[in-house]
N, C-alpha and C positions, 0 to 999 in steps of 0.2 A: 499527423493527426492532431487536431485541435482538442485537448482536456482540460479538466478543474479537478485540480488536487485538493482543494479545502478539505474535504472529509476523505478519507482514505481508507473503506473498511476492510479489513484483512480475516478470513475468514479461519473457524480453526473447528474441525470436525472432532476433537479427542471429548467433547464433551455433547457431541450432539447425531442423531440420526440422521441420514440422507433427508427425510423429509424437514425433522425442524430447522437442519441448518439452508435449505429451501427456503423455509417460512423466516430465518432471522434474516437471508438476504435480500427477501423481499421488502421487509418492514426496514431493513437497514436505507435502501432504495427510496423507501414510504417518506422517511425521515429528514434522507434530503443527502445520504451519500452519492460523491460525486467519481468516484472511482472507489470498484470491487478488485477485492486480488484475492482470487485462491490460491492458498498454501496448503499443500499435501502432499507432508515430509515422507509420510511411510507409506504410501497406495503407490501399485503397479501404474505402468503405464497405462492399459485398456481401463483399468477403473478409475485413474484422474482424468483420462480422455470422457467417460461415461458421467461423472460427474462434472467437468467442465461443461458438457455441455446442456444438461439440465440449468445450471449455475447460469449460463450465456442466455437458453430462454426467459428467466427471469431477468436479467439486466437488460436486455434487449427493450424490452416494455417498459421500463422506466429511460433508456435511453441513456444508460450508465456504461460506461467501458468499462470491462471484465479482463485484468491481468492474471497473467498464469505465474505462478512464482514456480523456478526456476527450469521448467519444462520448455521450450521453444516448443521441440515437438508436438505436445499435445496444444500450446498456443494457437499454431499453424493448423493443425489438425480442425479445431473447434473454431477458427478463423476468428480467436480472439484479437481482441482491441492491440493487445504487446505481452511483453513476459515483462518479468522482475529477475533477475540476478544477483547474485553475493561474490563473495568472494573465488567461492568452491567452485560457483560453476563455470557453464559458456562463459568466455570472455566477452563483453560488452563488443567488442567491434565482431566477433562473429556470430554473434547474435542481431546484431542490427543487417549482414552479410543475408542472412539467413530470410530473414523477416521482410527487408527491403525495408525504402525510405519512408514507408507510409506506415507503418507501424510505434507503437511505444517501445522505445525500450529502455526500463528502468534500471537501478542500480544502487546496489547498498555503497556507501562510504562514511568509513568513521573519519576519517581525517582529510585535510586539504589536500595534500599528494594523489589520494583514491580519486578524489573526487574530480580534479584536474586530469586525469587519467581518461576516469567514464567519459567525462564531456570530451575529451579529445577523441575518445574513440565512438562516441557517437550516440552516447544517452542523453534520454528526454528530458529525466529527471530524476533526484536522489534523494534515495530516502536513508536520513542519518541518525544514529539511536544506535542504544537504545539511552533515553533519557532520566529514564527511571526503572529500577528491577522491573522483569515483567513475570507472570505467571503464567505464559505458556510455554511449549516444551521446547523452543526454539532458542539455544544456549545465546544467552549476551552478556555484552559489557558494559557498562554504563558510560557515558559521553557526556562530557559535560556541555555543558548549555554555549562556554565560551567556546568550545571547537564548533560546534554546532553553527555558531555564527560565523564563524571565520569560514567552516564551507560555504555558506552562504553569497559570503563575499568574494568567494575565490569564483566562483563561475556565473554563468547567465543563464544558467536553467534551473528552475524551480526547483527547492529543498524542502523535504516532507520532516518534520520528526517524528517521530518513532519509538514508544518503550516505555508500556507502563502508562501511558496518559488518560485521562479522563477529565470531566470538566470540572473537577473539586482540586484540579495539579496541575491545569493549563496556565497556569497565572506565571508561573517561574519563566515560561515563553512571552511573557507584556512586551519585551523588548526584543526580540531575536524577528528579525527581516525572513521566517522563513513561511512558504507558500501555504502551506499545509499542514496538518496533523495525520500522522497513522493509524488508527486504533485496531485492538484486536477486543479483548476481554469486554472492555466497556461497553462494545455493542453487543459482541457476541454472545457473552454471558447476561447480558440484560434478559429481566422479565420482559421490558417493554424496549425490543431493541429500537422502533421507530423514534419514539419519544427521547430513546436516550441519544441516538445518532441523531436529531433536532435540539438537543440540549447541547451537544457540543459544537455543532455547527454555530447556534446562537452565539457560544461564549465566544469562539474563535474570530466570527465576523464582527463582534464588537469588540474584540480584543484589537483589532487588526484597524478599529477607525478609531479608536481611541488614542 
């Protein structure tokens, strides 16, 4: 399956209602995100199935693929776009087993070894981070900028980063070969999450022809 990573919005329900985190994924959509991933670390499986698939009606409409982070199950279920994986979970090649050819399937790596690993075992794309502390509840480590680039160069499939970014911290990426950015808070926590997932998209795509 054919995707654009440029904007990567990662959704985070600890500070939001079923309905507004609805309404941020739409305006995120609005904005100009180009891949949705829901995360949700603490819901059962019948309510991440239940909200996946509210989540899916609105990306549908804008035409945006919707990743499941780390549920295959409910991915399949909700006949999302691919899943997202870590360390913890499905192992990348049975997850792609699972999914078939025609699906994403994505993959955390913090270093070259990881990353060399996913791609061999059959992911689309990596998202590496985190880059900078972040404030949601999802424990990281920070990555420096120079491993960052070194995955980049280690494989031929698109590298997202990841952790703590926004468009007032994207600058320290001017130079790093990677496809994409991930965000979580910056859109999610935004007043005006359209505007701000079109504020980063702008820096990013003029960051990237500059």
């Amino acid at each position: 399956m054919k995707f654009d990573p440029t904007l990567y919005v990662i959704t985070d329900s600890t500070y939001h209602t079923t309905e507004t985190l609805l309404h941020a994924v739409e305006e995120a959509c609005r904005g100009g995100a180009t891949l949705i991933q829901l995360r949700e670390k603490e819901t059962g499986g019948r309510a991440y199935l239940e909200l996946a698939q509210q989540v899916k009606a609105v990306t549908d409409r804008f035409q945006v693929p919707l990743i499941i982070d780390d549920r295959v199950d409910v991915a399949i279920a909700c006949d999302a776009a691919g899943v997202h994986v870590g360390a913890s979970d499905l192992p990348v090649a049975v997850c792609r087993k699972l999914l078939g050819p025609d699906k994403i399937v994505g993959a955390t790596a913090k270093s070259v070894e990881a990353a060399k690993a996913a791609y061999e075992d059959g992911a689309d794309y990596l998202g590496t981070g985190a880059i900078f502390p972040t404030t949601t509840h999802v424990t990281t480590k920070v990555t420096p900028v120079s491993v960052l680039n070194d995955v980049c160069r280690a494989v031929p499939i698109p590298v997202v980063a990841i952790g703590g970014l926004n468009a007032d911290n994207m600058d320290v990426l001017s130079e790093s070969p990677i496809a994409g950015v991930a965000v979580v808070s910056a859109v999610m926590k935004a007043a005006d999450p359209a505007a701000a997932a079109a504020h980063i998209k702008e820096k990013f795509d003029k960051m990237r022809t500059e």
